[in-house]
VMD Tcl script that builds the backbone (N, CA, C; Angstrom):
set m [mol new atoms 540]
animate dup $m
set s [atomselect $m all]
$s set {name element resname resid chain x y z} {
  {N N UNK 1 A 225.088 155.142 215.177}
  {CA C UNK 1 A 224.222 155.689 216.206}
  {C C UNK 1 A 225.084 156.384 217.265}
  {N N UNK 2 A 224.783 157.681 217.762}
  {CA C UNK 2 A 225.394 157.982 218.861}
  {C C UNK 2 A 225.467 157.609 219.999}
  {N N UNK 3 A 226.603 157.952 220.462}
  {CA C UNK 3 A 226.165 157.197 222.411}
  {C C UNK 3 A 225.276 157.807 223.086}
  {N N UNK 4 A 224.597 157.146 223.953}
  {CA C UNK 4 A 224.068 157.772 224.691}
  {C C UNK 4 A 224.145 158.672 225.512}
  {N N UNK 5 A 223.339 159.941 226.060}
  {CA C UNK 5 A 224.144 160.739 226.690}
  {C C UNK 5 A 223.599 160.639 228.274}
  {N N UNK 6 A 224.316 159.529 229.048}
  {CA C UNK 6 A 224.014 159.382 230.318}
  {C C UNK 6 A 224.456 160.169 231.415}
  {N N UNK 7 A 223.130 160.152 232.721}
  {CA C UNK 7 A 223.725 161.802 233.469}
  {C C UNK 7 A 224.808 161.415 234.105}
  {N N UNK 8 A 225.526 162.132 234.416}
  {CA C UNK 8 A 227.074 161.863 235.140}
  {C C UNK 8 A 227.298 160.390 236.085}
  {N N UNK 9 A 226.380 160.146 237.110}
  {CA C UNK 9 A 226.635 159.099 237.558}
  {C C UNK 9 A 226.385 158.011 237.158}
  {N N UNK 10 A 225.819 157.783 236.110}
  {CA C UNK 10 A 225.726 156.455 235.178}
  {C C UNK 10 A 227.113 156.673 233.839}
  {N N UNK 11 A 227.131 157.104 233.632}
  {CA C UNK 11 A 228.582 157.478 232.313}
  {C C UNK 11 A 228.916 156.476 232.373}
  {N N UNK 12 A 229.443 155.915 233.225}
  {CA C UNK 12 A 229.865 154.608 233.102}
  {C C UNK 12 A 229.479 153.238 232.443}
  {N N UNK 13 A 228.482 153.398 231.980}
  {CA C UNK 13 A 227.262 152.656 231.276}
  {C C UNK 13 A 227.672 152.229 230.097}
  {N N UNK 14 A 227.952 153.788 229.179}
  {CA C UNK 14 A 228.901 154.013 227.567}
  {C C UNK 14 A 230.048 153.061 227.292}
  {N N UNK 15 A 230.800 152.964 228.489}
  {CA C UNK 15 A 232.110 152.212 228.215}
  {C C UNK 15 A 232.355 150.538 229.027}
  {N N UNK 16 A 231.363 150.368 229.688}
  {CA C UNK 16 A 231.548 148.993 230.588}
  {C C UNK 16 A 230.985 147.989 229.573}
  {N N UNK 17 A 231.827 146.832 229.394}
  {CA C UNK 17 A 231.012 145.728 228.972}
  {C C UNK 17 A 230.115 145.014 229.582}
  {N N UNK 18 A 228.641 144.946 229.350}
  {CA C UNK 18 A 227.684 144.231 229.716}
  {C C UNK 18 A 226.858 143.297 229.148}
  {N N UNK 19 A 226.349 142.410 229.954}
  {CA C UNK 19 A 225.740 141.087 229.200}
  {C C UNK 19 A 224.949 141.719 228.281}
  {N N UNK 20 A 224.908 141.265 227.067}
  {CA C UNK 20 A 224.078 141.715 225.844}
  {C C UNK 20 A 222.713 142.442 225.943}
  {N N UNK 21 A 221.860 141.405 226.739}
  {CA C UNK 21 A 220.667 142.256 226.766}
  {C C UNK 21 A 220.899 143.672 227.445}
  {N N UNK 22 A 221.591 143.755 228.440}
  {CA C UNK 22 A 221.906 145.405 228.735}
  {C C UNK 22 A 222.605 145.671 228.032}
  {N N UNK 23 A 223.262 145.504 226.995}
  {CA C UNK 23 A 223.833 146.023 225.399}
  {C C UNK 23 A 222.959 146.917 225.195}
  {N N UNK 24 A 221.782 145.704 224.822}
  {CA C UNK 24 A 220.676 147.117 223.935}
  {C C UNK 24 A 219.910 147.507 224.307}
  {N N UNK 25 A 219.554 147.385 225.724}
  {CA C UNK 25 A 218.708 148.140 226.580}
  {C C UNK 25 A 219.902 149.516 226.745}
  {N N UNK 26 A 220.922 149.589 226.311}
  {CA C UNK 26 A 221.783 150.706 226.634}
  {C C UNK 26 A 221.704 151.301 225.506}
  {N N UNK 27 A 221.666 150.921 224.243}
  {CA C UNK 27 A 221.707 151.429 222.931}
  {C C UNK 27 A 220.536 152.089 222.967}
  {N N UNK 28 A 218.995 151.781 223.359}
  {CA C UNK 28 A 217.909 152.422 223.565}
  {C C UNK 28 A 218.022 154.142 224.703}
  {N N UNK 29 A 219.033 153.998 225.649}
  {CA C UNK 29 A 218.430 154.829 226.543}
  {C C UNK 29 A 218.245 156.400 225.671}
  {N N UNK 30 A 217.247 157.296 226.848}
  {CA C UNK 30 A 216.625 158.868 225.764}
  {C C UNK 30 A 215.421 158.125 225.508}
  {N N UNK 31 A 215.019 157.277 224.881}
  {CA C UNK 31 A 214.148 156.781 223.860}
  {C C UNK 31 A 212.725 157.667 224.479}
  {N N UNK 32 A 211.727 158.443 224.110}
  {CA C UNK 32 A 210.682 159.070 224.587}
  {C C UNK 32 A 209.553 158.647 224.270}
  {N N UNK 33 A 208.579 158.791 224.983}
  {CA C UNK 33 A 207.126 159.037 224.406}
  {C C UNK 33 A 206.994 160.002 223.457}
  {N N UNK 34 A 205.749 160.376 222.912}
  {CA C UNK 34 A 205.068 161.977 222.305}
  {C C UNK 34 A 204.107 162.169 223.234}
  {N N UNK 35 A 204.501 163.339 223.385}
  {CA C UNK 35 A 203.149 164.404 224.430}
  {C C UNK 35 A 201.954 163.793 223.701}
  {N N UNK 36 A 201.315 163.706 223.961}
  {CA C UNK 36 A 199.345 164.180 223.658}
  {C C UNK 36 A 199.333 162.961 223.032}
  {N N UNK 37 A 198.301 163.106 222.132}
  {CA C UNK 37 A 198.013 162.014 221.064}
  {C C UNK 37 A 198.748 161.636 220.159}
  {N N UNK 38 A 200.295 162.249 220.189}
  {CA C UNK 38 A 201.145 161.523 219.269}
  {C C UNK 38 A 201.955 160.809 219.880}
  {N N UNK 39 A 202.128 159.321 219.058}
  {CA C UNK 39 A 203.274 158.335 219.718}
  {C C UNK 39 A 204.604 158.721 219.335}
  {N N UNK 40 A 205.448 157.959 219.958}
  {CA C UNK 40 A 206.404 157.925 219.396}
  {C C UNK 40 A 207.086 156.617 218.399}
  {N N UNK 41 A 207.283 156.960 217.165}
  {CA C UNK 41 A 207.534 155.488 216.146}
  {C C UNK 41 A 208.374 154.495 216.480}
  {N N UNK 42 A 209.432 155.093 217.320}
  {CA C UNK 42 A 210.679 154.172 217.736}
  {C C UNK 42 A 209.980 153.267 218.633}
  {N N UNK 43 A 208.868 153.494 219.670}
  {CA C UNK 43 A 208.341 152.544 220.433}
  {C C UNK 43 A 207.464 151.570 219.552}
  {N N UNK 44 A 206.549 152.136 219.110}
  {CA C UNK 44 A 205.268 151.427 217.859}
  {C C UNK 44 A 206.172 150.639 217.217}
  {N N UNK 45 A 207.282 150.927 216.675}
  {CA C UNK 45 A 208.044 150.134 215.433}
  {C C UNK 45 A 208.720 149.173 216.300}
  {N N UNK 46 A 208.904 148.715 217.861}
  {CA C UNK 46 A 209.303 147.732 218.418}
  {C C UNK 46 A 208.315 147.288 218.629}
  {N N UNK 47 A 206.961 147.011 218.825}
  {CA C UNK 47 A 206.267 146.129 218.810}
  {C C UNK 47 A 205.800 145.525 217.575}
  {N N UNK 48 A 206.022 146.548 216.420}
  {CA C UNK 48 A 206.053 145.389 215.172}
  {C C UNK 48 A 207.223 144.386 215.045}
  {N N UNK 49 A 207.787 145.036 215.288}
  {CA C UNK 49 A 209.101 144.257 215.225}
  {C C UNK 49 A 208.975 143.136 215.917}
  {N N UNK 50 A 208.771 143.037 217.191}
  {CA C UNK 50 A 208.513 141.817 217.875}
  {C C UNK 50 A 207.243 140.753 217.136}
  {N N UNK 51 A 205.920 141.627 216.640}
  {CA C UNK 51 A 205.184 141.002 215.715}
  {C C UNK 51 A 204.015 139.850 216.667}
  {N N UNK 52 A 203.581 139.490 215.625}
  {CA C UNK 52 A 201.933 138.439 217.158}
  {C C UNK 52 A 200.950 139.535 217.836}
  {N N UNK 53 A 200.968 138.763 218.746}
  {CA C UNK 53 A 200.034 139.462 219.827}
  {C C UNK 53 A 200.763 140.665 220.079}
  {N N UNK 54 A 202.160 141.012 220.503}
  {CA C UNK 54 A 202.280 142.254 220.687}
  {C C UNK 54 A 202.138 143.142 219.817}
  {N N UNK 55 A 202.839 142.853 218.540}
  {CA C UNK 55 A 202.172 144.027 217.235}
  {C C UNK 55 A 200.883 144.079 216.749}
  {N N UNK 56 A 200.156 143.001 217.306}
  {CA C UNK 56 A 198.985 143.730 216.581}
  {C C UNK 56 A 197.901 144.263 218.022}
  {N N UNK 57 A 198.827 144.128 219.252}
  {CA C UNK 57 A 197.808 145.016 220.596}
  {C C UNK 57 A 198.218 146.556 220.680}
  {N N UNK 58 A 199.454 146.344 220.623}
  {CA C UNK 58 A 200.395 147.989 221.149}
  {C C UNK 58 A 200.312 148.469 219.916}
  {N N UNK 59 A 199.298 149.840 220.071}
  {CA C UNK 59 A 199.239 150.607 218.772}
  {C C UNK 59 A 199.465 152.349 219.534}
  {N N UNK 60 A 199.718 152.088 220.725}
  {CA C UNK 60 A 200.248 153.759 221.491}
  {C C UNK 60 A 200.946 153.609 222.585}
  {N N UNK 61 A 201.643 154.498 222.474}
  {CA C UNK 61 A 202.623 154.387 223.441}
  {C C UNK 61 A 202.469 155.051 225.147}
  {N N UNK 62 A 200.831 155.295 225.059}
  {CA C UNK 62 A 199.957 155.549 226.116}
  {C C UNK 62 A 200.106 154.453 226.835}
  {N N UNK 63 A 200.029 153.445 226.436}
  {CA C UNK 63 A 199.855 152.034 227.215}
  {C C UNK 63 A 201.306 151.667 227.267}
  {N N UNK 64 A 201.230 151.392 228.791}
  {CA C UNK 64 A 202.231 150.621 229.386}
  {C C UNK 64 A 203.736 149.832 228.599}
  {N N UNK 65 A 204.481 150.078 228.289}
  {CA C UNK 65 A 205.727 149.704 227.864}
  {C C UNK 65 A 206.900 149.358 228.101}
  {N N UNK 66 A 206.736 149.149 229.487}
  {CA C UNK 66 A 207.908 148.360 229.847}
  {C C UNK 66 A 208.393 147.215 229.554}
  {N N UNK 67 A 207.165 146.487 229.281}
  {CA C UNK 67 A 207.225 144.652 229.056}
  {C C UNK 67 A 207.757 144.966 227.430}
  {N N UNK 68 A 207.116 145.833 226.448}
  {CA C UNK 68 A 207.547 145.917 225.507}
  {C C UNK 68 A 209.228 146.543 224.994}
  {N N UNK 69 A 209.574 147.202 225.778}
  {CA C UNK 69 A 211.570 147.248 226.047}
  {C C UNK 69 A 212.284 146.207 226.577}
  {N N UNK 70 A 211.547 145.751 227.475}
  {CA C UNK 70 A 212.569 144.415 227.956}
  {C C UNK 70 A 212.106 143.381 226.535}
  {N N UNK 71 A 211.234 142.965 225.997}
  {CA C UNK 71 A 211.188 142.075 224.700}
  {C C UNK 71 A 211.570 142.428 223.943}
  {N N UNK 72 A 211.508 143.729 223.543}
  {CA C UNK 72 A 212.476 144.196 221.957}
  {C C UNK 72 A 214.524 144.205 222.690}
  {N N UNK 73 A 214.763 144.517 223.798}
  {CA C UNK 73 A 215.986 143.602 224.097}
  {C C UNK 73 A 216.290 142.729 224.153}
  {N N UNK 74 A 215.371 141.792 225.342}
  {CA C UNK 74 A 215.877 140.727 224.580}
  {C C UNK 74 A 216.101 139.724 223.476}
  {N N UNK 75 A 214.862 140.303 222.069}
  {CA C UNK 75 A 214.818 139.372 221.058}
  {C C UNK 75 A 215.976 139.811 220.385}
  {N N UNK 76 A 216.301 141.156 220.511}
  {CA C UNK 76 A 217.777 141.753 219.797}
  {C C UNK 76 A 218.910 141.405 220.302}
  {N N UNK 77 A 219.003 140.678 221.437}
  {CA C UNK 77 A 220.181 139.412 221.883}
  {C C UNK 77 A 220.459 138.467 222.106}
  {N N UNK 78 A 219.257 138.438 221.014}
  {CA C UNK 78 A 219.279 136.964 220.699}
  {C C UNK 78 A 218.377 135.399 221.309}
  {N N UNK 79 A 217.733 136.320 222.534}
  {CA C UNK 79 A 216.743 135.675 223.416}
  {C C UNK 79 A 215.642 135.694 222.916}
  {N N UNK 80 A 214.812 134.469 223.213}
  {CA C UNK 80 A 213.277 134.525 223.203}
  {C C UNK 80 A 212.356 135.083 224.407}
  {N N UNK 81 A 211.551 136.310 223.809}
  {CA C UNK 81 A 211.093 137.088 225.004}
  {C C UNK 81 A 209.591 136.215 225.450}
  {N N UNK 82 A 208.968 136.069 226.753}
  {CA C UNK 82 A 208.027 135.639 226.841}
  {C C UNK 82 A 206.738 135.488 226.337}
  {N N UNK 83 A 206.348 134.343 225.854}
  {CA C UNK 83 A 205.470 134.307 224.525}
  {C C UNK 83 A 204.113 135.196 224.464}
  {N N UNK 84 A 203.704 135.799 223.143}
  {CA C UNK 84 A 202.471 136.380 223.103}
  {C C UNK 84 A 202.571 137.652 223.843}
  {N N UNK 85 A 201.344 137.795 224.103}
  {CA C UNK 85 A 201.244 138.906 224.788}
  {C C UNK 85 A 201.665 139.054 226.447}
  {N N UNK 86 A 202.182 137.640 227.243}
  {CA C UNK 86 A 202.877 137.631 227.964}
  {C C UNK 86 A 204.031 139.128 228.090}
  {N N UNK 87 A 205.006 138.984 226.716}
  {CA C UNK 87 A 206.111 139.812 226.794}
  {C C UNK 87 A 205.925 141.334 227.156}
  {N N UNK 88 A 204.619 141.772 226.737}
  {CA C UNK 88 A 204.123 143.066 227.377}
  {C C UNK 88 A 203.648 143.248 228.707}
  {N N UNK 89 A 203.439 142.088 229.598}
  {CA C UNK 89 A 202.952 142.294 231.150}
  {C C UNK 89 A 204.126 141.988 232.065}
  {N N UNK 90 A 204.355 143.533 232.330}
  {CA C UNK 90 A 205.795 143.411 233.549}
  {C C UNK 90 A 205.655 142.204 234.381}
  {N N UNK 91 A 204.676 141.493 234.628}
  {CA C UNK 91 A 204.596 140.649 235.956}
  {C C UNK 91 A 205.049 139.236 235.520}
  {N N UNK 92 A 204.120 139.082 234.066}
  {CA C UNK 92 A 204.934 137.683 233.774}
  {C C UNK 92 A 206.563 137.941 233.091}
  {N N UNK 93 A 207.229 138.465 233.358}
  {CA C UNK 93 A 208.804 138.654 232.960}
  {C C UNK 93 A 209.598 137.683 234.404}
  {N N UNK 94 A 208.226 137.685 235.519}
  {CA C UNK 94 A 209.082 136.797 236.558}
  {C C UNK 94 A 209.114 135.291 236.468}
  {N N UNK 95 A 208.793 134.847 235.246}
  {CA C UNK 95 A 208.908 133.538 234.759}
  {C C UNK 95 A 210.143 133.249 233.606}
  {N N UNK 96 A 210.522 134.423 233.380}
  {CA C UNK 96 A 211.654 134.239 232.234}
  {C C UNK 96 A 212.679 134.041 232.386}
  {N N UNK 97 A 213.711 133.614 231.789}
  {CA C UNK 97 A 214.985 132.778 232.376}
  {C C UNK 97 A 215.484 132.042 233.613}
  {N N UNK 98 A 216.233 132.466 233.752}
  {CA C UNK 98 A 216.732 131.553 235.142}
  {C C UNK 98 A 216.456 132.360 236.516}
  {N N UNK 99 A 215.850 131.770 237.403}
  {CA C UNK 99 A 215.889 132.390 238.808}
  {C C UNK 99 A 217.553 133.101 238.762}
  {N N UNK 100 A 217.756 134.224 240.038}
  {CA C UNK 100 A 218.736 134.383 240.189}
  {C C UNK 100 A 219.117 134.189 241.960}
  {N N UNK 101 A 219.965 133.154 241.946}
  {CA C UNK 101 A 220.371 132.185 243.233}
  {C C UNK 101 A 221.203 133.597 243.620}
  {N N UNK 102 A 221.003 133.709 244.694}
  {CA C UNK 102 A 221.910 135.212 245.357}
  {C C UNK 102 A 221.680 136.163 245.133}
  {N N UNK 103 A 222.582 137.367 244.891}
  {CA C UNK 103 A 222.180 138.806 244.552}
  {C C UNK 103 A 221.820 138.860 243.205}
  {N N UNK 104 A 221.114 139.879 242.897}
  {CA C UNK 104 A 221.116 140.650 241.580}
  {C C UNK 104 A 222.395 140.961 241.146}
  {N N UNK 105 A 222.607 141.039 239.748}
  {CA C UNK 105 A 223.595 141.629 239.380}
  {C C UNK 105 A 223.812 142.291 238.275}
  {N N UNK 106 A 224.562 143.091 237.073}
  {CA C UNK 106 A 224.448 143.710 235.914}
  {C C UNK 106 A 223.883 142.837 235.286}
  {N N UNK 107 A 222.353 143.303 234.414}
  {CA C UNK 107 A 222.388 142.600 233.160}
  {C C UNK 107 A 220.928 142.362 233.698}
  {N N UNK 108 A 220.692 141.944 234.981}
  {CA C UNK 108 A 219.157 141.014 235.779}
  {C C UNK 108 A 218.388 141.662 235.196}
  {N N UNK 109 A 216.941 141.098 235.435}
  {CA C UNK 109 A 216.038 141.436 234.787}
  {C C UNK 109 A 215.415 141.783 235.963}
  {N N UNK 110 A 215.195 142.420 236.334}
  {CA C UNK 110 A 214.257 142.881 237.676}
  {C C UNK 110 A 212.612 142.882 237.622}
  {N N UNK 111 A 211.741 142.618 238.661}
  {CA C UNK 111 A 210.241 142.650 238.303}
  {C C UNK 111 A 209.826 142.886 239.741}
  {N N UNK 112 A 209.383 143.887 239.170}
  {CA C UNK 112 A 208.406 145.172 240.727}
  {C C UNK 112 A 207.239 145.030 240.812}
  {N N UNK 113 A 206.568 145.149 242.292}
  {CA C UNK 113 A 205.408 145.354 241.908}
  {C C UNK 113 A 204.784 146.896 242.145}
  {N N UNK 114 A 203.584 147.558 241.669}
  {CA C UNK 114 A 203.532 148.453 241.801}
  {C C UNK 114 A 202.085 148.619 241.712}
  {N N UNK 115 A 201.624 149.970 242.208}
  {CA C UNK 115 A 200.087 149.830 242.025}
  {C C UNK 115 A 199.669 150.306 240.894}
  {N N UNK 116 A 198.861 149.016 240.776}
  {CA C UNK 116 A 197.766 148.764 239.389}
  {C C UNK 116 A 198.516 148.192 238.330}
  {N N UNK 117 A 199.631 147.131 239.056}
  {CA C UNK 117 A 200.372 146.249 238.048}
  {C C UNK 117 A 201.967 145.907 238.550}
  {N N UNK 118 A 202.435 145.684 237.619}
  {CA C UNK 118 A 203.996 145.758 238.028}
  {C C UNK 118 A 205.012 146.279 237.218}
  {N N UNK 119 A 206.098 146.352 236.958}
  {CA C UNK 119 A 207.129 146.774 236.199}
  {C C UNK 119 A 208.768 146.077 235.796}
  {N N UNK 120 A 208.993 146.178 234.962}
  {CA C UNK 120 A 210.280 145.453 234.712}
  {C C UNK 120 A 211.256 146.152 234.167}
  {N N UNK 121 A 212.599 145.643 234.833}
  {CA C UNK 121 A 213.964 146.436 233.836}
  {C C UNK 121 A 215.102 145.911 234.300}
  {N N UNK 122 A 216.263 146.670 233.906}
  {CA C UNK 122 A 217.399 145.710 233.838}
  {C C UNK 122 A 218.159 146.695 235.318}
  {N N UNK 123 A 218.829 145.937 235.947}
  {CA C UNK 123 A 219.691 146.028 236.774}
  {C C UNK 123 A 221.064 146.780 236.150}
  {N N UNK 124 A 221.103 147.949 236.992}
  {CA C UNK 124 A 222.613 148.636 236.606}
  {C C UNK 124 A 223.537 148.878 237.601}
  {N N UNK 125 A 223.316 149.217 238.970}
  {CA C UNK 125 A 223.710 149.246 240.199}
  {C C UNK 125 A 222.647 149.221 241.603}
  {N N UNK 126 A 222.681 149.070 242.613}
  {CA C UNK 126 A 222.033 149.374 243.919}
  {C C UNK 126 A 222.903 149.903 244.832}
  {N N UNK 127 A 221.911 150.230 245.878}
  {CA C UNK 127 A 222.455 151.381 246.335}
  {C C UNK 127 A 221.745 150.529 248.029}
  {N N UNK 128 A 221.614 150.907 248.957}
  {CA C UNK 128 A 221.325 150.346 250.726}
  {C C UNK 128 A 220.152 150.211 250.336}
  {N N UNK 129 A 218.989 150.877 249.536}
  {CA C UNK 129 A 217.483 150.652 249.793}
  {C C UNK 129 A 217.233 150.243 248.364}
  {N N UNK 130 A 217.918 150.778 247.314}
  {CA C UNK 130 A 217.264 150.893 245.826}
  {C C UNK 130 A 218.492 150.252 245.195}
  {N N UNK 131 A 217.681 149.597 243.960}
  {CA C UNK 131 A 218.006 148.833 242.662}
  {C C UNK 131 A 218.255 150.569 241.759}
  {N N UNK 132 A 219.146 150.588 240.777}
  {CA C UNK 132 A 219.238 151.430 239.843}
  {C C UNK 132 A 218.970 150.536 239.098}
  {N N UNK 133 A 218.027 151.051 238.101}
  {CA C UNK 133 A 217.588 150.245 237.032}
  {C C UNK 133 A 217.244 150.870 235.679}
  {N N UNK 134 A 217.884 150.294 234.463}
  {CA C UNK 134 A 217.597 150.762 233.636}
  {C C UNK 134 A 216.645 150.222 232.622}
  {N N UNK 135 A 215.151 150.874 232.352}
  {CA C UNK 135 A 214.099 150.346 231.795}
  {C C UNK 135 A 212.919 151.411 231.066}
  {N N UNK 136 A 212.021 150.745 230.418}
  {CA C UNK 136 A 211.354 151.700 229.602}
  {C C UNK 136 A 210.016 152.147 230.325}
  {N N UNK 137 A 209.511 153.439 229.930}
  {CA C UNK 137 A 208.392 153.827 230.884}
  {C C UNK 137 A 208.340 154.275 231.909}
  {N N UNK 138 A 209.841 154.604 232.045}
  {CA C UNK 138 A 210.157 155.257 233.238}
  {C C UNK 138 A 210.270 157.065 233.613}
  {N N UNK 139 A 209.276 157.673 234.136}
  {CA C UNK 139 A 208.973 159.049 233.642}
  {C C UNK 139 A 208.593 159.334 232.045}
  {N N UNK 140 A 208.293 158.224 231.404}
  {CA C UNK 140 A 207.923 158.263 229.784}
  {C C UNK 140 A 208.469 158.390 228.887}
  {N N UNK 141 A 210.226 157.429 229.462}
  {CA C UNK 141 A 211.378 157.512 228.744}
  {C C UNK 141 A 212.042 156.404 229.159}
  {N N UNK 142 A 213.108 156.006 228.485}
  {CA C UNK 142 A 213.959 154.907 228.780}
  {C C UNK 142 A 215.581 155.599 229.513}
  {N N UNK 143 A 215.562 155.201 230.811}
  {CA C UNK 143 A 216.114 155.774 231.433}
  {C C UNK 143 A 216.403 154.635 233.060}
  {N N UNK 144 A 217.488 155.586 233.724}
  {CA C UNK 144 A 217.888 154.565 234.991}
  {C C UNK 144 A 216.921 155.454 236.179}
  {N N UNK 145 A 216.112 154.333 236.825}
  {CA C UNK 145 A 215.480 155.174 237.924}
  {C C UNK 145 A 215.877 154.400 238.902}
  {N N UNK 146 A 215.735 155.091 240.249}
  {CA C UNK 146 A 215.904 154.208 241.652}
  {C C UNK 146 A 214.593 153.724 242.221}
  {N N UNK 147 A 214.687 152.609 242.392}
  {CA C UNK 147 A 213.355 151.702 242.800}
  {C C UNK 147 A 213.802 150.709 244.073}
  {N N UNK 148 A 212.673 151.221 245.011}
  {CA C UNK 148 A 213.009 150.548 246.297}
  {C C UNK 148 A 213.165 148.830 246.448}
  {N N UNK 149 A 214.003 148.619 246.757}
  {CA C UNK 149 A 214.167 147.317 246.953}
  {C C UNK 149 A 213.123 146.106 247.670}
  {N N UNK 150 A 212.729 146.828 248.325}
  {CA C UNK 150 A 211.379 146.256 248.948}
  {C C UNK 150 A 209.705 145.775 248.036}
  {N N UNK 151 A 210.080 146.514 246.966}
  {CA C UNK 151 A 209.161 146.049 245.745}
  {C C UNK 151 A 209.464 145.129 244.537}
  {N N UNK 152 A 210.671 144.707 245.010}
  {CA C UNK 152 A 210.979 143.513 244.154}
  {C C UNK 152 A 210.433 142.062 243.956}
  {N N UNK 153 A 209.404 141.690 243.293}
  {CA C UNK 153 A 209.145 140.443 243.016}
  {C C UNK 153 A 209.809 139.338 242.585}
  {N N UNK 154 A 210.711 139.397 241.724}
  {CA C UNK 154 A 211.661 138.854 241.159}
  {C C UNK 154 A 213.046 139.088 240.234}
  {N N UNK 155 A 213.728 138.484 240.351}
  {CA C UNK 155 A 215.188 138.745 239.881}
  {C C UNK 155 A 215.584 137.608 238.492}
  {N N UNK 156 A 215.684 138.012 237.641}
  {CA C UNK 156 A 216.007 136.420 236.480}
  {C C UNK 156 A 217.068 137.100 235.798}
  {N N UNK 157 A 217.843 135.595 235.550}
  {CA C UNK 157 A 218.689 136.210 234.736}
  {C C UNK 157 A 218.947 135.682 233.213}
  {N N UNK 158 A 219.281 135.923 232.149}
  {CA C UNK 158 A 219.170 135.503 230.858}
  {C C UNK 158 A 219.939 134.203 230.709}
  {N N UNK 159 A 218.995 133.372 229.461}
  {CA C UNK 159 A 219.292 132.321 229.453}
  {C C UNK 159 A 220.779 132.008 229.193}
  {N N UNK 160 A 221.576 130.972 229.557}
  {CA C UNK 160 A 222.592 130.690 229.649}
  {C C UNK 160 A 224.103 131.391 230.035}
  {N N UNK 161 A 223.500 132.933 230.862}
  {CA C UNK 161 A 224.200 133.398 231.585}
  {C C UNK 161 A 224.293 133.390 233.136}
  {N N UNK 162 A 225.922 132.888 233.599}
  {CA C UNK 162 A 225.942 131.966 234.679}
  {C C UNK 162 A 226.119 132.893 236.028}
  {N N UNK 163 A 226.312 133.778 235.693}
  {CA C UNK 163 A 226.873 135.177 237.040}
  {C C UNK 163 A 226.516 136.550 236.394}
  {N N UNK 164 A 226.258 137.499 237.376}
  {CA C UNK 164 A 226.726 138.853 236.839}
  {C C UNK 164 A 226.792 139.637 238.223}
  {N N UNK 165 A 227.851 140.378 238.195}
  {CA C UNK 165 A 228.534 141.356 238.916}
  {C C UNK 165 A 227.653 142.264 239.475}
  {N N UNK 166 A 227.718 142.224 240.971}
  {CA C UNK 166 A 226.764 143.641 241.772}
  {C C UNK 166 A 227.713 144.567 241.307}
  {N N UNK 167 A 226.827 145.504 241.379}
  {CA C UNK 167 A 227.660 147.443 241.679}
  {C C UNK 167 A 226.780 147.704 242.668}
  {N N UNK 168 A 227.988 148.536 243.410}
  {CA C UNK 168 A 227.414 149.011 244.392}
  {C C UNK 168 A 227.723 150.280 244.132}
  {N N UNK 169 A 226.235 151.559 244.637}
  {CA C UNK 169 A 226.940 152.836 244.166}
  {C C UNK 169 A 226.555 153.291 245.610}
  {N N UNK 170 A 226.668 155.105 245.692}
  {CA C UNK 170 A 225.953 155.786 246.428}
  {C C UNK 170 A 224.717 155.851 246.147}
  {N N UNK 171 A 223.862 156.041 247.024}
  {CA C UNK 171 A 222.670 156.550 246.964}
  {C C UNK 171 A 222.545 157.991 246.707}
  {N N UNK 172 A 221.876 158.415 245.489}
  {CA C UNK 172 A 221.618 159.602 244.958}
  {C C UNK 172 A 220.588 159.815 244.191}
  {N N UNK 173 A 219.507 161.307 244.175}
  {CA C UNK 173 A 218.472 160.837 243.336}
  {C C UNK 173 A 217.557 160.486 243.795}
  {N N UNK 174 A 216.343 161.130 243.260}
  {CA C UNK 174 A 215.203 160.799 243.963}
  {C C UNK 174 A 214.308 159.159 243.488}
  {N N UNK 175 A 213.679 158.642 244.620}
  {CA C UNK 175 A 213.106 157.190 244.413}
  {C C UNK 175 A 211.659 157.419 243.418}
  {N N UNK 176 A 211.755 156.142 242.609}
  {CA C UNK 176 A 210.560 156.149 241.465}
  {C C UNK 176 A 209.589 155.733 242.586}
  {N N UNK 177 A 208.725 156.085 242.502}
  {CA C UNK 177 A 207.039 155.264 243.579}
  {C C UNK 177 A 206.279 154.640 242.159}
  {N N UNK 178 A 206.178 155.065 241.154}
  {CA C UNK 178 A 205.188 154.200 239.943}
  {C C UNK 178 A 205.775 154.557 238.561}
  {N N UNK 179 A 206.286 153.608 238.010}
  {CA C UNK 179 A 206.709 154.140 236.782}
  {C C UNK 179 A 205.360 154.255 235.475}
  {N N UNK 180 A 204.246 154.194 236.038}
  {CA C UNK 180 A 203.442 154.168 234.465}
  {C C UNK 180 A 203.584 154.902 233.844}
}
mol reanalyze $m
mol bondsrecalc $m
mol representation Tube
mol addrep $m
């Protein structure tokens, strides 16, 4: 598979070692919707993959998919993603793993709230106001957006991982207000 081709101030992404689940939340980024009435298979074929309630609800990639990228990562590192159809609702992702005692850091699982629901993704850097975060459904792609810090519901971090490292970047880039 090729690397990803991240915009200049993330590059750094390609070559840093990170806790697994941002492994393959990194191996995903690009990943798109289809315009109009066509999906895209790479999304559809992760909710079979995950299988249950999520493969047999998510049949377009119209509907909401964030909960469904953070579960097809973490079951691909080896984690159990939140049961049922749980794993597709950004909001219950703030019950999954371990609280995180202090800052956020690479790897977190972040959970926003937002109007007419909430959103989830992985922590890549912050910046004075915003989380950089890399997650699915974001402009209708899997990609790093800046999300105000002030909409953070919760921070978790994967099971049996004991720390992970802030980055701190510049602030650059315009702020997400709703990722649906």
């Amino acid at each position: 598979m090729p690397s990803p081709q991240f915009p200049p101030e993330y590059a750094w992404l390609a070559t840093v070692k990170s806790p697994e689940i941002l492994m393959q939340a990194i191996a995903l980024y690009g990943v798109r919707e289809k315009p109009g009435a066509d999906n895209s298979p790479v999304i559809l074929a992760w909710a079979k993959e995950l299988g249950g309630a999520a493969g047999n609800w998510y049949n377009s990639d119209d509907k909401a998919w964030c909960g469904l990228f953070a579960a097809i990562c973490a079951k691909r590192a080896g984690f159990i993603p939140p049961d049922g159809f749980s794993a597709l609702r950004a909001r219950d992702w703030a019950k999954w793993g371990n609280p995180v005692s202090g800052k956020a850091g690479i790897g977190d699982v972040l959970v926003f709230e937002r109007t007419g629901g909430g959103h989830v993704g992985f922590y890549v850097a912050e910046d004075a106001t915003c989380y950089h975060v890399l997650g699915g459904n974001q402009s209708d792609m899997v990609r790093v957006s800046r999300i105000e810090k002030s909409r953070l519901v919760a921070a978790r971090r994967s099971p049996g991982t004991t720390n992970a490292r802030q980055n701190i970047v510049t602030a650059s880039g315009q702020i997400s207000k709703n990722e649906a």
